[in-house]
C-alpha positions as a Python dict, from the first residue, in 0.01 Angstrom:
ca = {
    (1, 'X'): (0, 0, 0),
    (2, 'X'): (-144, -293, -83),
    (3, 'X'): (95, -659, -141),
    (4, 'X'): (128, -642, -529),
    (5, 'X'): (244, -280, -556),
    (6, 'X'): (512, -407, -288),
    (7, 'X'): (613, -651, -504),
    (8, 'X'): (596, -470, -785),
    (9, 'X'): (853, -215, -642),
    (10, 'X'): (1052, -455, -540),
    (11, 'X'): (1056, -669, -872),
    (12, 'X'): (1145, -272, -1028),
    (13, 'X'): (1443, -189, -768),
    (14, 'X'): (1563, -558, -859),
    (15, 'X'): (1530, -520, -1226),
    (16, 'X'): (1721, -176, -1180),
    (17, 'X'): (2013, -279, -968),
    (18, 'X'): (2083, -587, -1201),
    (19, 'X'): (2081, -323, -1502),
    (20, 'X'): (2322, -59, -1324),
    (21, 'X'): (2529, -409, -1237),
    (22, 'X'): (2573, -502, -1626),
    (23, 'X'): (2633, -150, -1741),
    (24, 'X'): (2874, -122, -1438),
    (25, 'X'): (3077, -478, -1522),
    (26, 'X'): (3070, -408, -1900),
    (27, 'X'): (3237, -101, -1822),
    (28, 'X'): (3477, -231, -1586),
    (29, 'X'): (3539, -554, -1843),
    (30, 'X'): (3655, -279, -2080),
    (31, 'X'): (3853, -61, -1852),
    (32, 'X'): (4082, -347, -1772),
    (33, 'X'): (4103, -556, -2086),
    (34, 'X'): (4162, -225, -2319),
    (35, 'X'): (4464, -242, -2508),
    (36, 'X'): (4728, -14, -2557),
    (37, 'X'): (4905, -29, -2899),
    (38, 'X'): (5300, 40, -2871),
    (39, 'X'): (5452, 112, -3225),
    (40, 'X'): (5778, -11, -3168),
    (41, 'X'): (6019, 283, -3318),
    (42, 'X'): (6347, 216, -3483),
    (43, 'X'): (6570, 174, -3180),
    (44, 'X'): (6385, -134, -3050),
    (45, 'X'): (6546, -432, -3159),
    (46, 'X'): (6389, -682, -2915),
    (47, 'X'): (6042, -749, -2748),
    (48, 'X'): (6055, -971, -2455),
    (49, 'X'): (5855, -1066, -2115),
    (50, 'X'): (5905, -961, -1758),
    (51, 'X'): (5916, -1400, -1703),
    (52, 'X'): (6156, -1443, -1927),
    (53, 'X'): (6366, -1341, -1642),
    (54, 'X'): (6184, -1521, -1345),
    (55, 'X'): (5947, -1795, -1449),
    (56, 'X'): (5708, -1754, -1167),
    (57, 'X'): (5534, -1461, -1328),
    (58, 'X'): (5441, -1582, -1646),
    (59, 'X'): (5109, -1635, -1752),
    (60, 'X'): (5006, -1348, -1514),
    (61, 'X'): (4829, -997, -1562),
    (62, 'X'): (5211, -873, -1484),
    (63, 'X'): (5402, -1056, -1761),
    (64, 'X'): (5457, -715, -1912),
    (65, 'X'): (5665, -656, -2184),
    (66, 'X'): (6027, -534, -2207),
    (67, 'X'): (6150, -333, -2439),
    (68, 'X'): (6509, -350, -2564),
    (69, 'X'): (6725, -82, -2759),
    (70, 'X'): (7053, -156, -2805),
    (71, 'X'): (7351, 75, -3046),
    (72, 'X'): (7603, -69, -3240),
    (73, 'X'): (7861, 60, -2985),
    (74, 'X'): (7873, -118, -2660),
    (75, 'X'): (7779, 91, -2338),
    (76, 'X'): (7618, 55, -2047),
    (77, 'X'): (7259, -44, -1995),
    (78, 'X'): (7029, 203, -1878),
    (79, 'X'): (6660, 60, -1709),
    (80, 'X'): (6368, 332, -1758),
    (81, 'X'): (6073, 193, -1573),
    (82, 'X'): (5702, 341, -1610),
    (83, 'X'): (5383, 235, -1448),
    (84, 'X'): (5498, 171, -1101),
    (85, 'X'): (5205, 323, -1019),
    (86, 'X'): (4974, 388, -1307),
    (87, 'X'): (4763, 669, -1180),
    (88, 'X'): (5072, 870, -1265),
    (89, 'X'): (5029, 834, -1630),
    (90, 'X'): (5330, 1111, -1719),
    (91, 'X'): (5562, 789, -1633),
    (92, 'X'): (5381, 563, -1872),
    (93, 'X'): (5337, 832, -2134),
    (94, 'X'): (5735, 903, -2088),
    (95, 'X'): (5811, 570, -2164),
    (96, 'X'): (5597, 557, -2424),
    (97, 'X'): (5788, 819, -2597),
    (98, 'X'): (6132, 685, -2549),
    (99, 'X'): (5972, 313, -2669),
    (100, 'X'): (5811, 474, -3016),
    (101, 'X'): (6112, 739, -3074),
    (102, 'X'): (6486, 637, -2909),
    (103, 'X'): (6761, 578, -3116),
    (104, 'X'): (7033, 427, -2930),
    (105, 'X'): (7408, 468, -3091),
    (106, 'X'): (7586, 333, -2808),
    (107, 'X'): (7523, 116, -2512),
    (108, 'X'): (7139, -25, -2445),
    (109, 'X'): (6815, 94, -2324),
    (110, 'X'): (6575, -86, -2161),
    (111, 'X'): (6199, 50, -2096),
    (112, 'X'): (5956, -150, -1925),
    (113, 'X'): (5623, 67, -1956),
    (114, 'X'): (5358, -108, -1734),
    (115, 'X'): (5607, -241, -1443),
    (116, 'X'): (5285, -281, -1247),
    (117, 'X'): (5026, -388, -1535),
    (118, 'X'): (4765, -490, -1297),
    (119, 'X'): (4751, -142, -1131),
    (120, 'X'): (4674, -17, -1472),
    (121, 'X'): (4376, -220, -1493),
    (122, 'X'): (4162, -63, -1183),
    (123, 'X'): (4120, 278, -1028),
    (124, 'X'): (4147, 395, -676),
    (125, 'X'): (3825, 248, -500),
    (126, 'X'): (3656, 578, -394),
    (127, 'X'): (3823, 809, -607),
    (128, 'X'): (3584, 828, -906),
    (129, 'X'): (3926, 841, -1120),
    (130, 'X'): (3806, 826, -1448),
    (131, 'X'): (3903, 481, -1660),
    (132, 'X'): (4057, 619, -1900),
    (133, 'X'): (4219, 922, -2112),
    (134, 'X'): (4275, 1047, -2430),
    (135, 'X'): (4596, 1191, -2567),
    (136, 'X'): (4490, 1383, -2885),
    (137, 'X'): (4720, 1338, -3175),
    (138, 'X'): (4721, 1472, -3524),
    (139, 'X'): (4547, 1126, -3612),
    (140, 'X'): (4258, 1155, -3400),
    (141, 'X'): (4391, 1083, -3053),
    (142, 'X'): (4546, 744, -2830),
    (143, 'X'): (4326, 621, -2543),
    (144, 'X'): (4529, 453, -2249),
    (145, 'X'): (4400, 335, -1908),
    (146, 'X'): (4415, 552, -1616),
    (147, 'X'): (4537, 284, -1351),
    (148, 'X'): (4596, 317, -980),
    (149, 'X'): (4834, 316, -731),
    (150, 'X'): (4784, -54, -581),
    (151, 'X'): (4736, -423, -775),
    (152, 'X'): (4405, -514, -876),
    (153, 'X'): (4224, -701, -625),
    (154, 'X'): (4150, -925, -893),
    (155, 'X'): (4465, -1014, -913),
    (156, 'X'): (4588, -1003, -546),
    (157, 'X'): (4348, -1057, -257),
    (158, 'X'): (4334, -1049, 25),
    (159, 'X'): (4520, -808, 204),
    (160, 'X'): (4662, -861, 550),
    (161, 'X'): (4597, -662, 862),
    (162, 'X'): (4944, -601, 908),
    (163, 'X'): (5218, -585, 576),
    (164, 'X'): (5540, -742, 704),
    (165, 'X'): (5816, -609, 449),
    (166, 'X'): (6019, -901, 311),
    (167, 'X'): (6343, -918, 477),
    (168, 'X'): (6335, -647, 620),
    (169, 'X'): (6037, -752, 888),
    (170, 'X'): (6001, -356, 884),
    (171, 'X'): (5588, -296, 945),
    (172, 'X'): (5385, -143, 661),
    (173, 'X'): (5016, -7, 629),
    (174, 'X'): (4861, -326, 486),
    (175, 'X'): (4731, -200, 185),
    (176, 'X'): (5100, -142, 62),
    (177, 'X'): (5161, -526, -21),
    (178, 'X'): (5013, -453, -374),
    (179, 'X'): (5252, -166, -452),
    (180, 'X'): (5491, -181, -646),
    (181, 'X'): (5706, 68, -498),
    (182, 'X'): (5675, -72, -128),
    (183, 'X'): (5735, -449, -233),
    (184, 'X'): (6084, -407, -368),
    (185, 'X'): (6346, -678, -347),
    (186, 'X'): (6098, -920, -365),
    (187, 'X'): (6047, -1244, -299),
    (188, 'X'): (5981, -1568, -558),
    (189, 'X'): (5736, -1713, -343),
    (190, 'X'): (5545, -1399, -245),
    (191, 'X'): (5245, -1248, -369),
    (192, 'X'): (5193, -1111, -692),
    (193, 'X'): (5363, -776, -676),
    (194, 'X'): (5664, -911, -446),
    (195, 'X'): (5686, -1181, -738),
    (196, 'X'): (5721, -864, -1001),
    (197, 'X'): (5998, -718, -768),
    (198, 'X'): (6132, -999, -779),
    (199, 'X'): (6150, -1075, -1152),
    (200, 'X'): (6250, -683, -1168),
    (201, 'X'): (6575, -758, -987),
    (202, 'X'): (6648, -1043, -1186),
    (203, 'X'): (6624, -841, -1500),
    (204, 'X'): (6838, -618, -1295),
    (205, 'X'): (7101, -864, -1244),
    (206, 'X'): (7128, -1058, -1549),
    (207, 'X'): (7117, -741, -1770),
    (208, 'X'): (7380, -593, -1586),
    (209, 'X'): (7202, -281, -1553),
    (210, 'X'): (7387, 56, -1440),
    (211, 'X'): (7114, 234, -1379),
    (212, 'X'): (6790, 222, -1286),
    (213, 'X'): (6500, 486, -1333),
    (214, 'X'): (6191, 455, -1112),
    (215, 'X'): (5930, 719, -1276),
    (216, 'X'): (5674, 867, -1058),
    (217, 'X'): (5430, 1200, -1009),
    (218, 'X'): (5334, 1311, -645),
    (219, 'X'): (5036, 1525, -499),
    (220, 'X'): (5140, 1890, -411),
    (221, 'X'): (5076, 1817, -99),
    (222, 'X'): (5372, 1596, -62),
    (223, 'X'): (5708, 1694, 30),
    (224, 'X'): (5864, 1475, -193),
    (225, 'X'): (5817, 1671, -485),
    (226, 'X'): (5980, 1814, -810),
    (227, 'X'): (6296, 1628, -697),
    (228, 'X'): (6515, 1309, -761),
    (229, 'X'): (6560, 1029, -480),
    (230, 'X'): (6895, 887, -502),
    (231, 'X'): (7042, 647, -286),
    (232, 'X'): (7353, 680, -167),
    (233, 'X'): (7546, 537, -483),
    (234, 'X'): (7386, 726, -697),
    (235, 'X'): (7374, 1104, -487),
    (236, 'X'): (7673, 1273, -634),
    (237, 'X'): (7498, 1146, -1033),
    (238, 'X'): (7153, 1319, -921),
    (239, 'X'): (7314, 1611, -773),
    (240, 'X'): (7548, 1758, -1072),
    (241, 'X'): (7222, 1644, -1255),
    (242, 'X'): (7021, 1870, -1056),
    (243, 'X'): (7231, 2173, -1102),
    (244, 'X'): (7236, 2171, -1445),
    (245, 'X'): (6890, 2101, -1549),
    (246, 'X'): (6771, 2400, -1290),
    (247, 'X'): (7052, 2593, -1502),
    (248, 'X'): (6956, 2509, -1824),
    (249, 'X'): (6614, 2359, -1889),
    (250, 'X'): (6366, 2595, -1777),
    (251, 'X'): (6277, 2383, -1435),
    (252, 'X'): (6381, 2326, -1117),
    (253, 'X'): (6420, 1954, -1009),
    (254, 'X'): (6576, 1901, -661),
    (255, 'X'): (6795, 1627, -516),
    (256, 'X'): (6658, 1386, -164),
    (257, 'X'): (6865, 1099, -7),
    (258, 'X'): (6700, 765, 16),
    (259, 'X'): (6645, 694, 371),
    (260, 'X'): (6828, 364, 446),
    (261, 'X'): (6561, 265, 696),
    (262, 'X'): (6241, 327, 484),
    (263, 'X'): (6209, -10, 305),
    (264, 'X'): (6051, -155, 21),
    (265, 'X'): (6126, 161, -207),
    (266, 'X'): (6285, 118, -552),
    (267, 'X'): (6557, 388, -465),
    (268, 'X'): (6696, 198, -170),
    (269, 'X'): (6609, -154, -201),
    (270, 'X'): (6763, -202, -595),
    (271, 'X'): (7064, 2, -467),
    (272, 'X'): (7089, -210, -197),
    (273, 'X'): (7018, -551, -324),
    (274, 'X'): (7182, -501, -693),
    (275, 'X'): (7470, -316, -858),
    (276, 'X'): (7250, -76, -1021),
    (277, 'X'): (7249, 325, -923),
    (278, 'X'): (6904, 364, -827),
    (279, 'X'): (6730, 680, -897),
    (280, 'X'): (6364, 783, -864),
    (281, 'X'): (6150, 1097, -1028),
    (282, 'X'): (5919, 1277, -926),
    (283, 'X'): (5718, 1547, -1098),
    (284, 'X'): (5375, 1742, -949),
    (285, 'X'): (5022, 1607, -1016),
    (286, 'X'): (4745, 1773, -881),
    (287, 'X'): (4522, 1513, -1002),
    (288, 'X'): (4666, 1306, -674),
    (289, 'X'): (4575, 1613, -408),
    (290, 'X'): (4304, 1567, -144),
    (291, 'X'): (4181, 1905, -198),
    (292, 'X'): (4093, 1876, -524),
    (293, 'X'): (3765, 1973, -700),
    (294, 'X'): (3612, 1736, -958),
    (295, 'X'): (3868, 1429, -1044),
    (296, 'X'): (3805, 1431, -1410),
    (297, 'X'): (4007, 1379, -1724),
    (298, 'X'): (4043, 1752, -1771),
    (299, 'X'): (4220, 1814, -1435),
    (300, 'X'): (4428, 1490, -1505),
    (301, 'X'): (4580, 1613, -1828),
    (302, 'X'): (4538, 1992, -1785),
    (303, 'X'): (4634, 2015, -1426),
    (304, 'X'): (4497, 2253, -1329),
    (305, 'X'): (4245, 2295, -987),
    (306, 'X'): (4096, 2610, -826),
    (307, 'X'): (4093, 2398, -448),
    (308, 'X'): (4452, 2335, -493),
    (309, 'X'): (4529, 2655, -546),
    (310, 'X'): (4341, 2771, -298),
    (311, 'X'): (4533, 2492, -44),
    (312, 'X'): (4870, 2660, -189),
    (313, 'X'): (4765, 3018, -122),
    (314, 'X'): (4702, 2880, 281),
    (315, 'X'): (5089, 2743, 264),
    (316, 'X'): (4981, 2329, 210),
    (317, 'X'): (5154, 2280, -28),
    (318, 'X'): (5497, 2190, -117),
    (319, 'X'): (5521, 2317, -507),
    (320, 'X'): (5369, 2592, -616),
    (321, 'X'): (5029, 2617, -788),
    (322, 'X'): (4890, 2882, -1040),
    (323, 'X'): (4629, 2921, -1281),
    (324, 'X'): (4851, 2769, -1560),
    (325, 'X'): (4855, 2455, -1342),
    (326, 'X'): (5066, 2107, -1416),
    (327, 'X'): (4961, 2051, -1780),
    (328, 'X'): (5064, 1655, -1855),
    (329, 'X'): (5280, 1798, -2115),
    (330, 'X'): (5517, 1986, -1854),
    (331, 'X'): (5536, 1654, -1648),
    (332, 'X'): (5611, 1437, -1969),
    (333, 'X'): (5889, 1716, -1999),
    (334, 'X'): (6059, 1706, -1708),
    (335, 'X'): (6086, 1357, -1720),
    (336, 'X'): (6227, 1302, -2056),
    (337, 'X'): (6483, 1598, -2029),
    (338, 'X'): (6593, 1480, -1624),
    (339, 'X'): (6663, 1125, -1782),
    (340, 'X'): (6841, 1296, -2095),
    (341, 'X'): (7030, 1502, -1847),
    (342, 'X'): (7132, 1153, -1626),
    (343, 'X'): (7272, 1003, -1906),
    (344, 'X'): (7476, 1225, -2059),
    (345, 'X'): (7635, 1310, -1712),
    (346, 'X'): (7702, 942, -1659),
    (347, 'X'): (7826, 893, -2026),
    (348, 'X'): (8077, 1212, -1962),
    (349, 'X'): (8200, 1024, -1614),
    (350, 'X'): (8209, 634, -1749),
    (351, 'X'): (8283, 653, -2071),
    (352, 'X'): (8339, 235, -2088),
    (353, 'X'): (7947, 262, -1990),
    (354, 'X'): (7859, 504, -2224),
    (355, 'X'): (7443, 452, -2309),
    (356, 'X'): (7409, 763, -2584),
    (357, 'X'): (7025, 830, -2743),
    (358, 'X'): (6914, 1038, -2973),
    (359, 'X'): (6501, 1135, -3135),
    (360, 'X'): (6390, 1184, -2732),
    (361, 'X'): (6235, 1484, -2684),
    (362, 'X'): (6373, 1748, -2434),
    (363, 'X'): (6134, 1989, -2227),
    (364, 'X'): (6084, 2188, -2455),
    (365, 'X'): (5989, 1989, -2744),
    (366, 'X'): (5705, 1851, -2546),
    (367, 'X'): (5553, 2154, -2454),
    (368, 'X'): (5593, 2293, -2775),
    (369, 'X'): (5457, 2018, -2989),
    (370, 'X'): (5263, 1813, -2713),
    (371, 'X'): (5277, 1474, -2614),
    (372, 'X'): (5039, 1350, -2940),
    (373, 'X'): (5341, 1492, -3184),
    (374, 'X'): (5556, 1145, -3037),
    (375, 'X'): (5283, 955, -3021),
    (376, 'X'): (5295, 694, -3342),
    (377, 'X'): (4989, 611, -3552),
    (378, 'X'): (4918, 239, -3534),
    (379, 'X'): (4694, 229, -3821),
    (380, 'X'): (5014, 344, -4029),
    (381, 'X'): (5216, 70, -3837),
    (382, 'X'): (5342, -233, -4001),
    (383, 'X'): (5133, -520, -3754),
    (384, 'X'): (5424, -691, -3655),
    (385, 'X'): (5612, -373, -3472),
    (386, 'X'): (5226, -359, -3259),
    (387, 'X'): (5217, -443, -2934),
    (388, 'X'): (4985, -409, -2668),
    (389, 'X'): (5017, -306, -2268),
}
């Protein structure tokens, strides 16, 4: 092959690779500046941001905003947090729904739903998540990021070879000092996502918060599953909450203790370094499972994967797994009747604290109309109750 057709290949290759390089950053540009409308329903009656409460995070991709509902009756105050890790969209979505739909009569509500924003704004590196979903709605449908499980890069880099948990000087894999769940108390010098913790607890502290509500989904594959985490103030509250949900709602949901010596977790560290009962969620996503097939956005809002049932049918798993699979709908579900459930137990036994709500959708509202029905049109929206995650 003679010089000029070598250059001309290689002029071709170059020309290529810069082209797959702008479609590729376009793409990426879009993933992580698209925004997410929030109509803000008729229980919100205050908008603020995450720095409002520490200082050091403002300006910054996690500057997220926080959602206030208060009733005419004074209560407790109730802290629903979605997003911790945003490739478990059911937390976001749940949030969602209690942002565009909770009335509160007594007591106050607060809902945070990107509590990691930059996780929201990247996917798992190697994962070929998809960026983004689509929740279909009578009015054509509402498009949210799919997110991941660590900080953006972008945002926080690098990473060290060895995570040091702050105070505990307990040793982490390294990756873990972008996680929101791993970084908890937090520290106001830290990095980015120890500075969120950080601001978290001060929200915490100076709202006076009862209790707090850590959303999350888990791969089958993990024992942790289908289940609240409660630390230890908060055990006997998840327990009686257990019983009756499995009684009454259609699904099981167990009950785990917070180990005292795993740190950085929201269900021991807020416990431990606040007032607040701290209580975390879980419900199954088989989107998250290393034996899944294709990791597309029909297995992420259907749920449903012939591998993983295949994995379940060989005894690896830890939930079950059929052909009906995990629809997103079930997940939203469970979540919004579990927190229902938690609140009405704790209104019953502190009456003083009472935090009473009423327009959320129970389990089997959302399976029944779907998580679109509570979804609110922005286009209908007056501009000024918009905002964007």
């Amino acid at each position: 092959m003679s010089v000029k057709w070598i250059f001309i290949r290689k002029c071709i290759s170059a020309i290529s690779g810069l082209i797959l390089l702008v479609f590729a950053g376009v793409s990426f540009y879009k993933s992580r500046h698209l925004k997410e409308p929030v109509v803000l329903g008729p229980g919100v009656s205050q908008v603020k941001k995450l720095s409002e409460y520490f200082m050091g995070i403002q300006g910054t991709t996690n500057d997220s905003n926080v959602y206030i509902l208060e009733g005419e009756k004074p209560g407790g105050t109730i802290l629903l947090l979605g997003g911790t890790h945003p490739e478990e969209p059911a937390t976001r979505l749940t949030t969602w729904i209690f942002t565009e739909n909770a009335v509160v009569e007594q007591g106050k509500l607060i809902v945070i739903n990107s509590a990691n924003r930059s996780a929201s704004t990247v996917t798992r590196l190697g994962g070929a998540y998809p960026p983004d979903f689509t929740i279909p709605t009578s009015w054509g449908g509402q498009k949210f990021r799919m997110g991941d499980r660590w900080s953006n890069p972008l945002d926080q880099w690098p990473d060290p070879e060895v995570y040091i948990h702050y105070p505990s000087r307990q040793e982490l894999a390294y990756v873990d000092i972008r996680n929101l769940n791993r970084t908890f108390p937090g520290r106001p010098n830290g990095t980015l996502t120890e500075k969120t913790c950080y601001a978290l607890i001060q929200l915490i502290r100076k709202e006076k918060v009862d209790i707090v509500i850590d959303l999350h989904e888990a791969e089958l594959q993990y024992p942790v599953i289908s289940t609240i985490v409660a630390h230890q103030n908060g055990l006997e509250l998840a327990a009686l909450a257990s019983m009756i949900i499995s009684g009454t709602e259609g699904f099981n949901i167990g009950v785990e203790y917070s180990p005292p010596a795993l740190h950085g977790l929201s269900h021991r560290e807020i416990g431990d370094h606040t007032d607040a009962i701290s209580l975390l969620l879980e419900a199954p996503e088989p989107f998250l499972d290393a034996t899944r097939g294709r990791t597309d956005r029909a297995l992420l809002l259907e749920g449903k994967d012939e591998f993983v049932v295949k994995a379940g049918k060989h005894g690896l798993l830890f939930e079950k797994m059929d052909e009906n699979g995990w629809p997103i709908d079930v997940r939203i579900g469970r979540h919004c009747s579990t927190i229902l459930q938690i609140l009405e137990l704790w209104s019953e036994e502190k009456p003083d604290k009472t935090v009473k709500v009423r327009e959320v959708p129970r389990y089997a509202d959302v399976i029944e109309k779907g998580t679109g029905y509570f979804l609110r049109n922005p286009a209908n929206a007056d501009p000024k109750k918009i905002y964007y995650e």
